[in-house]
C-alpha positions as CSV (number, residue, x, y, z in Angstrom):
1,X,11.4,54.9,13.3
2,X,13.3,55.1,16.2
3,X,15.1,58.2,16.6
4,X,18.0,59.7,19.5
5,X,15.5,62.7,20.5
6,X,12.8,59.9,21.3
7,X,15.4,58.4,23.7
8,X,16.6,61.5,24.8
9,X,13.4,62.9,25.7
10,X,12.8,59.5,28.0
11,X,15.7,60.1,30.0
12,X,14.8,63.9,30.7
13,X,11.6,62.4,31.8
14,X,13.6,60.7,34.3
15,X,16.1,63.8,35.2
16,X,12.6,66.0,35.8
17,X,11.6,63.5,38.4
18,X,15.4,63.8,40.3
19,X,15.4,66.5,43.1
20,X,17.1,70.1,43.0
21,X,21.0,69.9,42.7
22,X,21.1,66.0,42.0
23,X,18.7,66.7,38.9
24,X,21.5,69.3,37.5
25,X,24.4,66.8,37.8
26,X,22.1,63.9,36.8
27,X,21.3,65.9,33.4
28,X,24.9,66.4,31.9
29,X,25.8,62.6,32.4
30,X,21.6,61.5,31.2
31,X,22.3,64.1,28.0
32,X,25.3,62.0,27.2
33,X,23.8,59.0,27.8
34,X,20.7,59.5,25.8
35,X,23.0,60.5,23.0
36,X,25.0,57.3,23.4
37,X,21.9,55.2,23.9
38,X,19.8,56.8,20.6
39,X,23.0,56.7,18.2
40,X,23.5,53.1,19.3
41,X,19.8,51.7,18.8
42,X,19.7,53.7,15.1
43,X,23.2,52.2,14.4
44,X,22.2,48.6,15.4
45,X,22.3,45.8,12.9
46,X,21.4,44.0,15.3
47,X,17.3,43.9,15.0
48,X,16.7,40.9,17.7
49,X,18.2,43.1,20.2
50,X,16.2,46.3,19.9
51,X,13.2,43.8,19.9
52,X,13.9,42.7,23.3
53,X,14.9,46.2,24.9
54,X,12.9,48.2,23.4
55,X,9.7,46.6,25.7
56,X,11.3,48.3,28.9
57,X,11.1,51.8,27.4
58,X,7.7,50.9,26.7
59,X,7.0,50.6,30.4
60,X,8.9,53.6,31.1
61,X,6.9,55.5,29.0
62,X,3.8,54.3,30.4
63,X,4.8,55.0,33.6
64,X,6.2,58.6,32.9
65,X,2.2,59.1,31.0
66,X,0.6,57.8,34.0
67,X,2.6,60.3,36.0
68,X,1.3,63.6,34.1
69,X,-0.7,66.4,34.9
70,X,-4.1,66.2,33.3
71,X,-4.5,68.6,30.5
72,X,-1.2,70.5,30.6
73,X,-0.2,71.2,27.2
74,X,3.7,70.7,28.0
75,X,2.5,66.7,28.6
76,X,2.5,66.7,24.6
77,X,5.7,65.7,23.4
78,X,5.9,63.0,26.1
79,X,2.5,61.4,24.7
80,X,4.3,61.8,20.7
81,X,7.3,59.7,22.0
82,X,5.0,57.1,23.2
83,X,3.6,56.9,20.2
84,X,5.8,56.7,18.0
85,X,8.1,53.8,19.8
86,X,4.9,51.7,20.6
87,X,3.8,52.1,16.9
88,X,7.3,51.5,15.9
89,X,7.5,48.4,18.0
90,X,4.0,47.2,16.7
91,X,4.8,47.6,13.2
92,X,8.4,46.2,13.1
93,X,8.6,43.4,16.4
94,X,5.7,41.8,17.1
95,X,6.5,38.7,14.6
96,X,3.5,37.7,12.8
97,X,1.2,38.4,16.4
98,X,-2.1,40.2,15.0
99,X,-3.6,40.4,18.5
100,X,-0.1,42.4,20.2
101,X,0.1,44.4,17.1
102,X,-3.0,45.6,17.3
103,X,-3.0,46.6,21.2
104,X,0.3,48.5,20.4
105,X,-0.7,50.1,17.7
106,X,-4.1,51.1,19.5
107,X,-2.3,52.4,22.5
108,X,-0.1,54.4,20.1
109,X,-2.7,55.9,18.2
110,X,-4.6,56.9,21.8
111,X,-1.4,59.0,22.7
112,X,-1.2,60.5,19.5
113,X,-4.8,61.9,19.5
114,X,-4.3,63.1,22.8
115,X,-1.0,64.9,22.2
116,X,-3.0,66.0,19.4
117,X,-5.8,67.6,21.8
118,X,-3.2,69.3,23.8
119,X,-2.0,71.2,21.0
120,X,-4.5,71.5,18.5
121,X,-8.1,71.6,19.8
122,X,-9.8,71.8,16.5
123,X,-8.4,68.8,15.0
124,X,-9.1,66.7,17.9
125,X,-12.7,67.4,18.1
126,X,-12.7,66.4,14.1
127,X,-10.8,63.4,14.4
128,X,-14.0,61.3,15.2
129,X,-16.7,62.9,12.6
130,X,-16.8,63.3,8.9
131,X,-14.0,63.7,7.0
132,X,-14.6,67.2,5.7
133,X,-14.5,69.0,9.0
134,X,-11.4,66.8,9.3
135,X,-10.3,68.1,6.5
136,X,-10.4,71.7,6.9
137,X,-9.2,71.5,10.3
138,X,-5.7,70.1,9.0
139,X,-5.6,73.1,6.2
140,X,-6.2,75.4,9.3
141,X,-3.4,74.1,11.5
142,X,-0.2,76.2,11.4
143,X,3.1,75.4,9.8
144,X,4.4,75.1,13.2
145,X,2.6,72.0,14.1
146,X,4.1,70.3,11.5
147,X,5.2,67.5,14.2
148,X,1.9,67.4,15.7
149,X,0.6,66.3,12.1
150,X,3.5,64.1,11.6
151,X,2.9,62.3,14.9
152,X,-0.8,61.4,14.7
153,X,-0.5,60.8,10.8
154,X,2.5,58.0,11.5
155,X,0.4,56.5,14.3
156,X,-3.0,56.6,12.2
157,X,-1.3,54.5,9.4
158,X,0.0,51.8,11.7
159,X,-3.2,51.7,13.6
160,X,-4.7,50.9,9.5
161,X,-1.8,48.3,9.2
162,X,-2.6,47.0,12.6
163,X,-6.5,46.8,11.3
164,X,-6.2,46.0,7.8
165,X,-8.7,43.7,8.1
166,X,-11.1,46.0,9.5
167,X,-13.3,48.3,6.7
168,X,-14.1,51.0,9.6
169,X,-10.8,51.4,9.9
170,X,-10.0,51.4,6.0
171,X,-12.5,53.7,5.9
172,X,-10.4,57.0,8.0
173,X,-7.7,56.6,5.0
174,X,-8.5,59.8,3.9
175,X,-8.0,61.4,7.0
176,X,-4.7,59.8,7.7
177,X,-3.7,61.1,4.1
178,X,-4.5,64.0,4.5
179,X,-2.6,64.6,7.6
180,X,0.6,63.5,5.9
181,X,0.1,65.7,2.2
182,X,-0.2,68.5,4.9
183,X,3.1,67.8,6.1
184,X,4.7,67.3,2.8
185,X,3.6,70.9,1.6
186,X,4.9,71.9,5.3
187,X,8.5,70.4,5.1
188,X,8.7,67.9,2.3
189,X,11.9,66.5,3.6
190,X,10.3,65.9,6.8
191,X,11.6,62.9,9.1
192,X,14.0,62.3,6.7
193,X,11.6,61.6,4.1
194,X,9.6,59.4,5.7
195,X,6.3,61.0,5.1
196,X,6.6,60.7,1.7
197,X,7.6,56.8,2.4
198,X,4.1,56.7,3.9
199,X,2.4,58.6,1.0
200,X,3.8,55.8,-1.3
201,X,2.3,53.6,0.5
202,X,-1.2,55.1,0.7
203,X,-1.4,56.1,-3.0
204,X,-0.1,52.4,-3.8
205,X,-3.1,50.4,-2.0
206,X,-4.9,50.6,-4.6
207,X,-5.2,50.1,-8.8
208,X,-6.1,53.4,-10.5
209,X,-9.3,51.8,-11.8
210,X,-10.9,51.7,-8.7
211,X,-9.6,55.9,-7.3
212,X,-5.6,54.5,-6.6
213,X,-3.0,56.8,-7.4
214,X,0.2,54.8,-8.0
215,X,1.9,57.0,-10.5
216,X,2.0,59.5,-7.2
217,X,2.9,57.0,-5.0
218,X,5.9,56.5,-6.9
219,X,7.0,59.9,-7.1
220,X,6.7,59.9,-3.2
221,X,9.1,56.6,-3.4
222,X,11.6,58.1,-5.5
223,X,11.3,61.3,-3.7
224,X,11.9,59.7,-0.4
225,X,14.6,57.7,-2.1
226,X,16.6,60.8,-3.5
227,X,16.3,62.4,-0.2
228,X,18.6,60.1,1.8
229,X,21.0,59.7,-1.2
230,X,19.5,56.4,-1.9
231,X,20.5,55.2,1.8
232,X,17.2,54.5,3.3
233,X,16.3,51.0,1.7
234,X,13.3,50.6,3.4
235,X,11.8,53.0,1.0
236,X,13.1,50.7,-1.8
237,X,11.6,47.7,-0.4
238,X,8.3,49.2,0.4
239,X,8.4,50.9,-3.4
240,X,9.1,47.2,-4.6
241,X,6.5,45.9,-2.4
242,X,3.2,48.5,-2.7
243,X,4.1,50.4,-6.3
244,X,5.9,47.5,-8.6
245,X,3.6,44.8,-7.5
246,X,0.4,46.9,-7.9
247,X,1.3,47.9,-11.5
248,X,3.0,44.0,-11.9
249,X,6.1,45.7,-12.7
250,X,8.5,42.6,-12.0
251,X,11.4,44.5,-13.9
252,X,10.8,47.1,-11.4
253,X,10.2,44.9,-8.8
254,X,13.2,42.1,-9.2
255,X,15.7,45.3,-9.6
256,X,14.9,47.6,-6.3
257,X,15.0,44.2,-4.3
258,X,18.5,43.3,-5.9
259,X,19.7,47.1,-5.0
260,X,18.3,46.3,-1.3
261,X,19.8,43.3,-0.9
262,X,23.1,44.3,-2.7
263,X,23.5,47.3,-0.5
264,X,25.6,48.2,2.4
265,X,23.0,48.5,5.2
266,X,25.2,50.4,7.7
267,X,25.0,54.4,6.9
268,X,24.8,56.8,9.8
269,X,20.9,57.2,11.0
270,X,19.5,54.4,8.6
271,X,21.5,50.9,10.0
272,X,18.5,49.2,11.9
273,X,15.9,50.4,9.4
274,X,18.3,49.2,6.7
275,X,18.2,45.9,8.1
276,X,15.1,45.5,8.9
277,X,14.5,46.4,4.5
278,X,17.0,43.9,3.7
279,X,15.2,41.2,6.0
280,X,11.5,42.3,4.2
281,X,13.4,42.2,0.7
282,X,14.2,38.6,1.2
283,X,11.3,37.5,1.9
284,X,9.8,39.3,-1.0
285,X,12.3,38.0,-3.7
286,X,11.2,34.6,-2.6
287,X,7.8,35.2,-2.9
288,X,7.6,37.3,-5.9
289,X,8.9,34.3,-7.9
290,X,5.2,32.9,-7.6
291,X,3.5,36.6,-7.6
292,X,4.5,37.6,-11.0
């Protein structure tokens, strides 16, 4: 999701570039601006307007990449925000357009592995071979890289959404889990939650009879669920979408939807992804009435 630091961190891109005494004026103001800005785009219930901004901070951020200094290990956290707003973007805007969802989500997961290399040269050199080197090389990485994990394991999984069609890239699930039960046992409340929103997913893709875990994909629902006090619905609509539906739980199913749907979407930090559930949710009551 879309969070203030990402926009904050944008606009100090663009305070770095100002010269001497103009960059110390321009900061105050760009601090209060990037506040402004990132409290406004996570309170929005508005999601047809962040679809059409949001591309011109996706330039930005291209530009401010382009602009780096091979190799310096300070470029990281610039290469994370791009990321994670072109794989938000990909995964929440692009309407239905396979092709642009997939470039997005391609060109996030390329900044992701090389923030990743910046900060963590064993894991990069593992992210292309087999997955037990992979493996090993996310038990080895310290607790303090908890966002470096965080950042390529969010842009892994939309990359697999992006390519769902494609078994190669079905076949790195493993990896991508990994990355994320890592961060769990780092900080399970991490992003809010939303790691474990991404381990219900992953446990959920499958049926157990065929090496699924769903029973643990729902305790990483509820879990994610209980950790915003039952504000973040998009972990309800996901739950009703990946866990009921696998299992053919229409109780289950019919009853998060209604809670979704029922729900006050504005709460502080969770408006625009609340909306964006409540959107999902109606499409899926509608289409669970021939699913079940």
């Amino acid at each position: 999701m879309l969070h203030p630091a990402l926009v904050r961190l944008l606009l100090a891109g663009l305070v770095a570039l100002a010269a001497g005494g103009c960059a110390a004026v321009m900061g105050k103001a760009s601090d209060r601006l990037a506040s402004n800005l990132g409290a406004a785009v996570m309170a929005s219930d508005d999601p047809a307007t962040v679809r059409d901004g949001l591309p011109a901070y996706l330039l930005l951020l291209d530009g401010l990449v382009a602009g780096q200094t091979p190799g310096k290990a300070a470029n990281a956290p610039l290469l994370f925000a791009a990321a994670q707003l072109n794989g938000a973007y990909a995964g929440n805007f692009t309407e239905g357009d396979q092709a642009r969802a997939r470039r997005l989500a391609a060109k996030a997961m390329d900044y992701a592995r090389r923030g990743t290399c910046l900060q963590d040269p064993r894991l990069c050199a593992a992210i292309e071979g087999p997955v037990e080197p992979f493996l090993e090389a996310v038990a080895a990485a310290p607790a303090k890289r908890v966002d470096t994990l965080y950042g390529l394991g969010a842009a892994w999984a939309g990359h697999l959404q992006a390519n769902s069609e494609d078994w190669a890239a079905i076949a790195e699930l493993p990896k991508v889990q990994a990355l994320l039960e890592r961060v769990v046992a780092i900080d399970p409340a991490h992003d809010r939650g939303m790691a474990r929103v991404y381990l219900g997913v992953l446990n959920s893709l499958r049926p157990e009879s065929i090496g699924g875990k769903p029973e643990l994909g729902r305790e990483h629902f509820e879990a994610a669920i209980a950790l915003s006090g039952g504000r973040n619905l998009y972990a309800k609509t996901l739950m009703a979408e990946y866990y009921a539906r696998l299992v053919f739980d229409q109780a289950l199913h019919d009853r998060l939807l209604a809670e979704v749907l029922a729900a006050e979407p504005r709460q502080p930090g969770f408006t625009l992804m609340n909306v964006l559930a409540q959107q999902r949710a109606q499409a899926l009551q509608a289409s669970g009435r021939d699913y079940f």
